[in-house]
N, C-alpha and C positions, 0 to 999 in steps of 0.2 A: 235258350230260355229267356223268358221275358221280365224274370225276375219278378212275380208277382205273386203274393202271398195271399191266403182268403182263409180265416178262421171263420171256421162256421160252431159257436160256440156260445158261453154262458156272460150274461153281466150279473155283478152281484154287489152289494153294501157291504163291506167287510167291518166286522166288530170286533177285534182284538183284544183278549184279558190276557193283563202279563201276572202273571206266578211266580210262586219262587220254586215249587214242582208240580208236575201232573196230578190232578185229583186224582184217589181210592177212588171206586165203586161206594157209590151214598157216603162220601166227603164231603163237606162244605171246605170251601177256599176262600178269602179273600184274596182280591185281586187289585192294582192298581188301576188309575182310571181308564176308561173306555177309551180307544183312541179309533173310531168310526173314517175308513177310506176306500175308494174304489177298489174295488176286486172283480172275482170272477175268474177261469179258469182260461175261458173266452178271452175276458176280456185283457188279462192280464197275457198271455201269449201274445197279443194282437202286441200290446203298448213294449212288451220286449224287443219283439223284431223291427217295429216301427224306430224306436232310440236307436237300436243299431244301425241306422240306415235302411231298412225294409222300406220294400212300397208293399203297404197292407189295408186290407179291406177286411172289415168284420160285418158278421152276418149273426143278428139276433133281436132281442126283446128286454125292453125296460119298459117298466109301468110308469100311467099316468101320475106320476107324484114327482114329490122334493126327488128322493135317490138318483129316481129314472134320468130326471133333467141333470143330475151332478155327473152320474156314471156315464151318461154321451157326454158330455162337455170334457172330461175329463180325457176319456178316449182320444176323442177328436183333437184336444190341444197336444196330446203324445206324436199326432203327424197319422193315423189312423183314418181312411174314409168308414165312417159310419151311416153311409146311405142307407146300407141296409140292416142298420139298425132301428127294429120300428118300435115305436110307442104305442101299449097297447092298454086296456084299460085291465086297470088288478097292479097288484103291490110287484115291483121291483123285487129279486130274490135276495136273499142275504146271506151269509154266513157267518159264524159263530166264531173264532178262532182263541183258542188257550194258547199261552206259549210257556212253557217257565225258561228259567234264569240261564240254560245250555242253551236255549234256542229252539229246542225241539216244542211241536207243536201236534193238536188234534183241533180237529174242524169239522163243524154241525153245518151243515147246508140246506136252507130253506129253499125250495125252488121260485118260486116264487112265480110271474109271466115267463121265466125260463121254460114253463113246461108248455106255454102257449107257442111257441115257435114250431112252426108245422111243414111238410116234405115240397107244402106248395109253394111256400116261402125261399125254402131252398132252391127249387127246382125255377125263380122266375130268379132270383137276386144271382144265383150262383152262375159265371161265367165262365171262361179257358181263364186259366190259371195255371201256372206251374207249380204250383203246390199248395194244396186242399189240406187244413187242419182242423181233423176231426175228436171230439172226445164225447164221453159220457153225462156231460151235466145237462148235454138234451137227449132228448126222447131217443127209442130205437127206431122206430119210424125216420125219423130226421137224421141224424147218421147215417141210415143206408141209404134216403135219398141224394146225400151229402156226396155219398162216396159211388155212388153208383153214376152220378150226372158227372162227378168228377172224371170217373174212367172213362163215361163214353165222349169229354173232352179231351183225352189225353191228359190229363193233369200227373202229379203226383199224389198220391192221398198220405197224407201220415196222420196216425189213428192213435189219439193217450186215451186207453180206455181206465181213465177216472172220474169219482166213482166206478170201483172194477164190476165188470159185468162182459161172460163171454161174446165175443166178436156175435152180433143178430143174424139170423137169416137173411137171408137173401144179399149180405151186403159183400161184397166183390175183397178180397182182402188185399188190404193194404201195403203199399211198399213201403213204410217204414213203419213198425208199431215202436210207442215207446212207451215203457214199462218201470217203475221202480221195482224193485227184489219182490215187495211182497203181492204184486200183480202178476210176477213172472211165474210165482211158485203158484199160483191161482189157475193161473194157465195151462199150468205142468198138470193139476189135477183135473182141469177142464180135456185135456189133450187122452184122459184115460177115458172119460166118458164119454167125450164126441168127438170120434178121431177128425170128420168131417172140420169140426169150427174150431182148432186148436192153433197156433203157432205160425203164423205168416211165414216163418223161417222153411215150413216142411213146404209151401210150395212155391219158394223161389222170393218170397220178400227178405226182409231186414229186421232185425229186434234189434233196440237199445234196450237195454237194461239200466236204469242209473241206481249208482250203490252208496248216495250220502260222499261218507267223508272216506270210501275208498272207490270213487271214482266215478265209472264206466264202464260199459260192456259192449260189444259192438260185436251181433253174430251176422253173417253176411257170406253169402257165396260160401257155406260149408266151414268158413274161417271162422276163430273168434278171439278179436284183441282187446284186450283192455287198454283202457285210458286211466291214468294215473289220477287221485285228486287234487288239489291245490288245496295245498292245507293255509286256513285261517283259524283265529278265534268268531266262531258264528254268535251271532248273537240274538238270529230270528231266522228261522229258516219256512215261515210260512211264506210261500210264493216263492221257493228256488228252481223247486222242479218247473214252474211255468217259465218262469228266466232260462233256462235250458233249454226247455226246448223252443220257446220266441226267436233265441240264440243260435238253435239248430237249420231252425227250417228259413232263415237268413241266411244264414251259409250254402244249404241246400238250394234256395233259389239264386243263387249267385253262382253256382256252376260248382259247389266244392266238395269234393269225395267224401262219403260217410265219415267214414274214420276224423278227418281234419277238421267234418263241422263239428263230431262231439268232442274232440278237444278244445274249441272255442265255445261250445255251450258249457263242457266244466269248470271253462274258466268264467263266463257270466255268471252259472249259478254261486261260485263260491265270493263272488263280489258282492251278489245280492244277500247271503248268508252275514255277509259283516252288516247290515241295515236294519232299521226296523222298516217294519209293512210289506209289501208286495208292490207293488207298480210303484212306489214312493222309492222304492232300492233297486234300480235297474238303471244301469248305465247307457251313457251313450258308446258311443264307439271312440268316441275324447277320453268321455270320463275312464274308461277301460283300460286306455291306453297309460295315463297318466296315473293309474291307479299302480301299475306293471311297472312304469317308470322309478316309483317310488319304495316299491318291495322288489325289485331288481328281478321281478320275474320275467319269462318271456310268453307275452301275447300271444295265442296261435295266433296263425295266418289270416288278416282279414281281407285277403282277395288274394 
């Protein structure tokens, strides 16, 4: 492997209100003040694996405004090539983000030029790669171009379909899907009605499944092991699942058995869960280290 990573994914303006709990249904809350920082689902996977030592290239769309010009700068100073990141005209996407006082969180997504990114842009920026990260904050069209140009590269594709929506036509499935619990159980009902577009497991790929604060799942070759979780006090768990898997597909491009990268992605997401923000709580592979030093845990493996 050449160790190169290429998310082909979403940039966004994240808008964080902190709570003391989740709004009822026609609630009013107050919230404490806005705290506005780079996000994206995209773009945050990218700036994970990049800290960790990742050689990564993101592939996407910011508008002509203040956001666009903050969310590339931001990328780019994480160690990210955003070549193919293009500036297009139309408002940067945003996101909405609640959290209360556990850490748990719900999230509104504006797409914003995320939805201008199109299969030709993929199909000219997207190169060989040893692993292709794909998700749902762009179009169907765009992910299967994603994953389709990736296979006839040789690539790997690993595919977070968030926002959940069944795997599209025509798109090749993926050798690693990864899924939280409640995409998996989406899948389970997807898997009765189109046996054809269900479960990458049934013909020879990989599921992660990530379960919060018990762990991991890792079904692969017929097998299925769990990964234990590293228990913290979380204090924001918006952007842990992208720390996970930024964290996974770094270890994957470095040569290292499913199984051992999601023990290293559980241990990034639950570092990111002590932090507030998303890309603002993401470790290097120092700061990881020194983190494990100090709670006397043990690092998985990073090489």
């Amino acid at each position: 492997m050449t160790g190169r990573i290429v998310v082909v994914g979403s940039l966004n303006l994240d808008s964080t209100l902190r709570v003391d709990r989740l709004p009822e249904p026609g609630e009013t809350l107050h919230s404490a003040p806005v705290l506005r920082a780079p996000g994206g689902k995209g773009a945050n996977q990218a700036v994970a694996a990049a800290l960790l030592g990742g050689r990564v290239a993101l592939i996407g769309a910011v508008g002509d405004d203040d956001a666009g010009r903050t969310l590339a700068t931001a990328v780019r100073e994480a160690g990210v090539d955003v070549s193919a990141v293009r500036q297009v005209a139309g408002a940067t996407g945003e996101a909405t983000i609640i959290v209360d006082r556990g850490g748990e969180n719900v999230i509104v997504v504006d797409s914003g030029v995320n939805a201008l990114v199109d299969p030709r842009q993929v199909r000219e920026d997207l190169v060989a790669g040893d692993v292709v990260v794909t998700g749902n904050e762009l179009s169907d069209p765009v992910v299967v171009a994603a994953a389709v140009r990736a296979s006839a590269l040789g690539a790997v594709v690993v595919h977070n379909p968030s926002p959940f929506r069944a795997l599209p036509d025509g798109m090749p499935h993926p050798q690693v899907l990864v899924v939280n619990e409640h995409e998996f159980a989406r899948f389970g009902e997807c898997c009765m009605r189109r046996r054809s577009r269900c479960l990458p497991a049934l013909r020879g790929g990989a599921v992660v499944v990530t379960r919060g604060s018990r762990g991991a799942l890792v079904l692969d070759e017929g097998a299925v092991t769990s990964v234990a979780a590293v228990r913290v006090d979380a204090v924001d768990t918006s952007g842990c699942g992208d720390a996970f898997l930024g964290a996974l597909v770094e270890r994957i491009a470095a040569g290292e058995p499913l199984v051992g990268a999601v023990r290293r992605a559980v241990l990034v997401g639950a570092y990111a869960a002590t932090r507030r923000g998303a890309q603002s709580s993401y470790p290097t592979a120092s700061d990881l280290d020194a983190w494990d030093a100090e709670s006397g845990r043990e690092v998985a493996s990073a090489g």
